[in-house]
Legacy VTK file of the C-alpha trace (Angstrom):
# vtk DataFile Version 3.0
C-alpha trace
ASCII
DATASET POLYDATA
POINTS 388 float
0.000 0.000 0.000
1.205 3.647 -0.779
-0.016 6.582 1.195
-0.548 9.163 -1.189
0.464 12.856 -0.828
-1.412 16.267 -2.720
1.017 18.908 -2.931
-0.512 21.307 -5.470
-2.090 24.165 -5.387
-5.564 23.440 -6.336
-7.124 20.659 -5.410
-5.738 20.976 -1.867
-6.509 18.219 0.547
-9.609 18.199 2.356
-9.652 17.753 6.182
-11.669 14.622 7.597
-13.860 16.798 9.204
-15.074 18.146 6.111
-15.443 15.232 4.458
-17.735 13.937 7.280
-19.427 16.955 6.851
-20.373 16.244 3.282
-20.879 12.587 3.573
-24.127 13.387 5.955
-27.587 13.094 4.105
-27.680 15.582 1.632
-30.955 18.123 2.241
-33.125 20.172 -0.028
-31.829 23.374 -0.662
-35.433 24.853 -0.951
-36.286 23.595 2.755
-36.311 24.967 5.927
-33.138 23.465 6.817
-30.871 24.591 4.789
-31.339 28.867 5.847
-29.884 28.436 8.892
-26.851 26.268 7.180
-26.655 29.192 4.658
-27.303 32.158 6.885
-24.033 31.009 8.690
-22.016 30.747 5.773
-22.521 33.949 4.488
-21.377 35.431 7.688
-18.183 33.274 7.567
-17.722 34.485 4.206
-18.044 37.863 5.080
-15.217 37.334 8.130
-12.871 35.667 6.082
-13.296 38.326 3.095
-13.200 40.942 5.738
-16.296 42.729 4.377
-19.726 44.131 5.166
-20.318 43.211 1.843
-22.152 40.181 0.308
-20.044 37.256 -0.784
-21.872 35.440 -3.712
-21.714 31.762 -4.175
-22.061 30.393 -7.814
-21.305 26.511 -8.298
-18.192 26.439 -11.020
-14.415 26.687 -10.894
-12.978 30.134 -9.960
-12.729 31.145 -13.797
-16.885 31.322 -13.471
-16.617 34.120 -10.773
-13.767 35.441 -13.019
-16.086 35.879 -15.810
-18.668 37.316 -13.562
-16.093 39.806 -12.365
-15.796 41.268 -16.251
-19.665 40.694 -17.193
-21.191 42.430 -14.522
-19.304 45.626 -13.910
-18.487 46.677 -17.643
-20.074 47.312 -20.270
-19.816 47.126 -24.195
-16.749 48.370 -25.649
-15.449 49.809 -22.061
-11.479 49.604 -21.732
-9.617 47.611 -19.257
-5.946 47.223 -17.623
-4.609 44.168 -17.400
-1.694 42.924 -15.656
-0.013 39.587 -17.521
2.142 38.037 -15.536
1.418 34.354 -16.023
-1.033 32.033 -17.270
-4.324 33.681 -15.059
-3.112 36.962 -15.751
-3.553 36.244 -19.119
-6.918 34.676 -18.535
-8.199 38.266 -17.289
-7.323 39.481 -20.973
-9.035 36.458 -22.703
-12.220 37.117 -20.775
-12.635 40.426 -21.560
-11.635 40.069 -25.100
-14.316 37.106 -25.206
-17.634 39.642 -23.678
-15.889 42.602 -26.368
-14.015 44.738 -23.723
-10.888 46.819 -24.900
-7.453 46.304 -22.640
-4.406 47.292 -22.731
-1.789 44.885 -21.385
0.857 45.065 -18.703
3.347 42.412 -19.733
5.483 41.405 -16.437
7.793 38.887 -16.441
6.739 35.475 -15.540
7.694 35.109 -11.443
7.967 39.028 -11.102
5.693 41.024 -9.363
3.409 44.310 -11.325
5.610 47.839 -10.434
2.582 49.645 -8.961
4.072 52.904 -11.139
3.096 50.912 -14.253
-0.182 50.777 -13.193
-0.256 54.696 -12.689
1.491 55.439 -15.758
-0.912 53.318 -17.915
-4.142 55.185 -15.928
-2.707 58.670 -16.444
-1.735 57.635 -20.502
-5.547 56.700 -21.332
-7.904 57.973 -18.534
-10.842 56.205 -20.547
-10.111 52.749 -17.713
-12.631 51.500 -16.281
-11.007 48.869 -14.063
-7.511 46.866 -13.470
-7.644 43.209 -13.552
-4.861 41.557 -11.340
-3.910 38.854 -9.537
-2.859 38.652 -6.118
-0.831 35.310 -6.243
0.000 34.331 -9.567
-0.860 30.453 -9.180
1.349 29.824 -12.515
4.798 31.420 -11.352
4.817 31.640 -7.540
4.978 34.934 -7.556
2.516 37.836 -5.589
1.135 41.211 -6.859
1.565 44.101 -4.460
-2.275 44.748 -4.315
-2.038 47.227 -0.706
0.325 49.631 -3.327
-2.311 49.487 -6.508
-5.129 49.988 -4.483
-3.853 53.633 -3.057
-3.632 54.328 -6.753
-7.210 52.788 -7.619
-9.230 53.436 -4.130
-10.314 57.148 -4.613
-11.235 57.504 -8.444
-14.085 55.734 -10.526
-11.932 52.827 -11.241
-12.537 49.496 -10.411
-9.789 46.873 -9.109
-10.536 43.476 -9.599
-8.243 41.416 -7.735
-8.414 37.652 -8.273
-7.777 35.938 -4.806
-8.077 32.438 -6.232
-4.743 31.668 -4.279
-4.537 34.092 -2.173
-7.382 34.951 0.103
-7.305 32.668 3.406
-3.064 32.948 2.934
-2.486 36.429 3.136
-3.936 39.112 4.626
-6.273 40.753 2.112
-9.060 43.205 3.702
-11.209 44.091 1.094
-13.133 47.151 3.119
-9.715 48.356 4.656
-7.729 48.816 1.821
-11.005 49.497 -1.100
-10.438 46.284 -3.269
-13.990 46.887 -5.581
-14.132 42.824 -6.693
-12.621 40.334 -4.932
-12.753 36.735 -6.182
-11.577 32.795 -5.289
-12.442 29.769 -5.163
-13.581 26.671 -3.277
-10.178 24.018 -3.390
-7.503 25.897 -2.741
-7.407 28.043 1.244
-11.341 26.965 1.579
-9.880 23.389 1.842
-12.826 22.066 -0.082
-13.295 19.849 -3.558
-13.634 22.228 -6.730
-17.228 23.223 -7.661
-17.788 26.776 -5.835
-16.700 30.184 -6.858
-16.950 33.492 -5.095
-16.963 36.763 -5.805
-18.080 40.008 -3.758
-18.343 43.633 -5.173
-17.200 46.989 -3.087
-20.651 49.827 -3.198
-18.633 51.474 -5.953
-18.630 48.154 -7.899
-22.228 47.300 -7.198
-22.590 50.941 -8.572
-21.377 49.933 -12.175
-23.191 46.800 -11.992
-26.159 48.764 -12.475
-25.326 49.818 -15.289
-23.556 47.347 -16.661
-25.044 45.678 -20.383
-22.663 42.602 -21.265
-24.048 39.702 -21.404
-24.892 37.468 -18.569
-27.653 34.977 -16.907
-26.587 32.419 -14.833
-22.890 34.414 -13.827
-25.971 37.734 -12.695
-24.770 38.975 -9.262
-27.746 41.229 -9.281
-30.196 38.115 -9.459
-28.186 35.918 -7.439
-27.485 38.877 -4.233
-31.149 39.204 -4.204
-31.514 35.060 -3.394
-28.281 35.463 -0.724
-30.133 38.029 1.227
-33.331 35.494 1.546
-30.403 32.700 2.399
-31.337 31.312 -0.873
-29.848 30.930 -4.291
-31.275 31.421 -7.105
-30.196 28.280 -9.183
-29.869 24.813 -7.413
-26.359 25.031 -4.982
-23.876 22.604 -4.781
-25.855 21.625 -1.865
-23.035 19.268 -0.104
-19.968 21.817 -1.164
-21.990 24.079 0.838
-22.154 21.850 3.952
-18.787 21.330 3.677
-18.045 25.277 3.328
-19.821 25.916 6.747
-17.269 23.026 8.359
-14.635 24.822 6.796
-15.103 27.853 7.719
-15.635 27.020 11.425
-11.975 25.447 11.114
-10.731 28.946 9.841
-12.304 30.880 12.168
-11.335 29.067 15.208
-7.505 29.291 13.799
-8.208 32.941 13.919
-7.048 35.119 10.446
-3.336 36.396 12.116
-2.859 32.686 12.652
-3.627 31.313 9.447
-1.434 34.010 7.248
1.368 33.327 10.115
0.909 29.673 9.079
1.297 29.672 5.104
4.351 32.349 5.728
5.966 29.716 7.421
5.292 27.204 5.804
6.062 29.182 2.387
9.689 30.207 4.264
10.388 26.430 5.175
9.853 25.478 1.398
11.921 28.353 -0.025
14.625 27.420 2.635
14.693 23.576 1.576
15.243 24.333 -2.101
17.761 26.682 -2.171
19.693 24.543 0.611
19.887 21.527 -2.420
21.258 24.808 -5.225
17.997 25.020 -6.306
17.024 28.664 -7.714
13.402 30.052 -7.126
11.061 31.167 -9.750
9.968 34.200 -8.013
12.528 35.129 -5.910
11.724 38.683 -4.921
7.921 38.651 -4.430
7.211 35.025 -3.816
4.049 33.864 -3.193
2.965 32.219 0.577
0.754 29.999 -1.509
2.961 27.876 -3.796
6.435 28.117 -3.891
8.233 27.846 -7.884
11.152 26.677 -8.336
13.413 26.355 -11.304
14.725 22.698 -12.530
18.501 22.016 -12.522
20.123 22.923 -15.952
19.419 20.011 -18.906
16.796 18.570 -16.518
13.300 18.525 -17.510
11.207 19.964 -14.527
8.326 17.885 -16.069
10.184 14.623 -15.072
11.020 15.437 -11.884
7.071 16.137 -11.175
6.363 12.364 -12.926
9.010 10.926 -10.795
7.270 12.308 -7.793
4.135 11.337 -8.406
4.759 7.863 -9.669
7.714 6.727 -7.661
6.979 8.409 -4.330
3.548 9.362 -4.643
3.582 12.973 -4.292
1.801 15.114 -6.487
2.881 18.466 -7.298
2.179 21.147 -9.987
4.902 21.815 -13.074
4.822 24.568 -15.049
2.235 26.212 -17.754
2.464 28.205 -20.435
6.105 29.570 -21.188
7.540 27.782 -18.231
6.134 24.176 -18.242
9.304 22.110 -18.660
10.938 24.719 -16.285
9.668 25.145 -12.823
8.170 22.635 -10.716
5.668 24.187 -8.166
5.122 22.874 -4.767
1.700 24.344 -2.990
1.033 24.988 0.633
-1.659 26.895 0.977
-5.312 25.329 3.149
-4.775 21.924 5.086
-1.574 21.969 5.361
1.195 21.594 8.018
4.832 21.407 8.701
5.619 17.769 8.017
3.626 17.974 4.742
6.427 20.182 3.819
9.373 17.750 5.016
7.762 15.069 3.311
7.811 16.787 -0.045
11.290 17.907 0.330
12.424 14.724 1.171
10.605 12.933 -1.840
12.108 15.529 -3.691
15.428 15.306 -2.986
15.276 11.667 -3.605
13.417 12.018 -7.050
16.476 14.272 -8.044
19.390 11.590 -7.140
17.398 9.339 -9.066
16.960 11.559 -12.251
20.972 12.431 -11.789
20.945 15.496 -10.153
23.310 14.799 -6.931
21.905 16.309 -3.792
22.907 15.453 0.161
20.518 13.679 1.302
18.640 15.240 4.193
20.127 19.051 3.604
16.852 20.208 2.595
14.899 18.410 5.348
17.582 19.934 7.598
17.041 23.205 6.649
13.161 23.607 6.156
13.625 21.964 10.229
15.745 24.746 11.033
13.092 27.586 9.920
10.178 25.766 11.840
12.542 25.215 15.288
12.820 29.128 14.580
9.123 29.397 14.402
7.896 28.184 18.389
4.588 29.622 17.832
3.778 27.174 15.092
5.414 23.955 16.961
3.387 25.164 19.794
0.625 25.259 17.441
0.889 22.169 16.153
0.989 19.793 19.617
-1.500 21.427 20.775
LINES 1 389
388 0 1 2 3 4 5 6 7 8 9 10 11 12 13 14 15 16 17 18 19 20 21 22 23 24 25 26 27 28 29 30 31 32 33 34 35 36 37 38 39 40 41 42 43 44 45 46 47 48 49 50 51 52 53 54 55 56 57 58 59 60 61 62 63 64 65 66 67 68 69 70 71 72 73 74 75 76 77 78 79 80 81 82 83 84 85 86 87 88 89 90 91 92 93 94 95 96 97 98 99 100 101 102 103 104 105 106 107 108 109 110 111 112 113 114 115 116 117 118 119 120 121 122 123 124 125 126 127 128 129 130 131 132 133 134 135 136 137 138 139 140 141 142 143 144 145 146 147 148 149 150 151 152 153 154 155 156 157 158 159 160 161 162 163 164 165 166 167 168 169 170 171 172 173 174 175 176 177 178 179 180 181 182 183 184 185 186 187 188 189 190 191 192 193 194 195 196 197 198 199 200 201 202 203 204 205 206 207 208 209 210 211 212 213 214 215 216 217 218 219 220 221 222 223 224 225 226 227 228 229 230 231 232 233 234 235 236 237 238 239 240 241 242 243 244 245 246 247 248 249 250 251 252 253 254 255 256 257 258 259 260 261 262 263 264 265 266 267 268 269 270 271 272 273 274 275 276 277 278 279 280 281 282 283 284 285 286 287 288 289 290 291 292 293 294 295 296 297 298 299 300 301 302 303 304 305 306 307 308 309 310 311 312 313 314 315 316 317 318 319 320 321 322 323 324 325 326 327 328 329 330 331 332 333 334 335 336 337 338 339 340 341 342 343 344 345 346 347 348 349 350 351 352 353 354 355 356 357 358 359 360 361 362 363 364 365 366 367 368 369 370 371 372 373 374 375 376 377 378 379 380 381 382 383 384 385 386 387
């Protein structure tokens, strides 16, 4: 028998608790029963989105909230920014090109981080934006997006920022209110610590402001129609009725954690994994603004980063992500970011420094164990954590 280990960044692993939680009966979503259920997990979503705003629920992958990001706040022919710095930053651009929206593109280099003065230069050069489209953690390269710094440049005009969380919110501090982010999305398997099938999205008062008059196309993806349901504790199309019960388990995990704990957590858990690779002479993807969700990391020279992920998954049995786009074949990507814990990350660092003897890359065994030990035994408040 081999225990198998999921080390990417979306599907995440799903705590027992949750999956008890799901396994229960499943119940109408039209009776009685499930208001209360619902009721409580739009006030969780609220907390963890740090808002007094509505957080929608729509059953799809994070992309569907994406598109409902673009559909409901612009309108026909309206111009967009859009910052491409990876394979979802580049999904931003295809979605508006897709519902007829103008953009002009900020091209950053895959596993570098936006320069906020970009974003002010390109504003000032065509005043005609309507919103910036960014990401917060680039899932595809590691890397984060200095979202604090754009929104002082956003918060006090007519534009819109439209930040997608997908791998972000529930790892780093991100409070929507404090700091004026207008649409703030994610989605249900990465921090939530859920299966995929729910999407969520909630819109600032200046954002619900241009969704009023927005005219692209839309019906099921209709935040209008589908706020009007969450306020009843209702939706208006049939939920992913179980997702949901396992949302409100979920959430209750979070929330007992406590929000300072669980962006403490991923940081050190992100610092551990940074620390084990570069202890072996591995080089980083995103070195200077790496993300606490998933941590990049370049493959040795004339090794295929693609074989080291197959050796991983099929000799040890540890999955983890490669690369897309321009740098599959390049990075490898290992994810800690939801249920995870400090000996999730020595076990992937020790699978991974065998997988690299193996493929002919020669590596002391144990140095990057050794190391990603030495940042946690530097960290008591999360061994404390952790016995307890």
């Amino acid at each position: 028998m081999n225990k198998r280990y999921l080390l990417t960044p979306g599907p995440t692993p799903v705590p027992e608790e949750v999956l008890l939680a799901m396994a229960k009966p499943i119940i109408h979503h039209r009776a009685a029963d499930f208001i209360p259920l619902f009721e409580e997990v739009r006030k969780g979503l609220k907390w963890l989105y740090q808002t007094k705003e509505e957080v929608l629920i729509f059953a799809s992958s994070g992309t569907g909230a994406m598109e409902a990001a673009v559909t409901n706040t612009l309108c026909k022919g309206d111009h967009a920014l859009v910052v491409r710095g990876g394979k979802f930053g580049e999904r931003w651009a295809e979605i508006c090109k897709a519902y007829g929206v103008k953009t002009t593109n900020i091209d950053v280099t895959w596993g570098e981080a936006v320069d906020p003065n970009q974003i002010r230069e390109a504003l000032k050069r065509s005043p005609d934006i309507k919103a910036v489209f960014v990401q917060a953690s680039e899932t595809s390269t590691g890397a984060s997006h200095p979202i604090k710094e754009i929104s002082e440049i956003t918060r006090n005009t007519d534009i819109l920022l439209v930040v997608d969380a997908i791998t972000a919110l529930g790892v780093v501090d991100l409070p929507m209110d404090l700091w004026g982010l207008d649409v703030v999305v994610t989605g249900s398997q990465k921090a939530l610590m859920l299966p995929p099938g729910l999407a969520f999205i909630a819109l600032s008062e200046k954002a619900w402001k241009a969704a009023e008059k927005s005219d692209l196309p839309k019906f099921y993806f209709n935040v209008k129609k589908e706020k009007k349901n969450h306020l009843t504790n209702q939706t208006a199309y049939t939920p992913a009725v179980s997702l949901v019960i396992g949302l409100q388990k979920s959430l209750q995990m979070m929330q007992k954690e406590g929000l300072p704990a669980i962006f403490e957590r991923h940081d050190k858990l992100a610092r551990a994994t940074r620390a084990g690779a570069q202890a072996i002479g591995l080089e980083l993807y995103a070195p200077h603004s790496p993300s606490a969700a998933v941590t990049s990391v370049k493959s040795p020279a004339g090794l295929d980063a693609q074989e080291i992920v197959k050796r991983l998954k099929n000799h040890y049995h540890v999955t983890i992500a490669g690369g897309q786009g321009d740098a599959k074949g390049k990075i490898f990507r290992i994810a800690h970011l939801g249920y995870y814990d400090r000996f999730d990350i020595i076990v992937s660092l020790s699978a991974l420094e065998m997988a690299l003897n193996d493929l002919g890359f020669s590596v002391e065994l144990g140095r990057a164990v050794a190391a990603a030990e030495a940042e946690f035994m530097t960290q008591p408040a999360m061994a404390k954590a952790a016995v307890a």
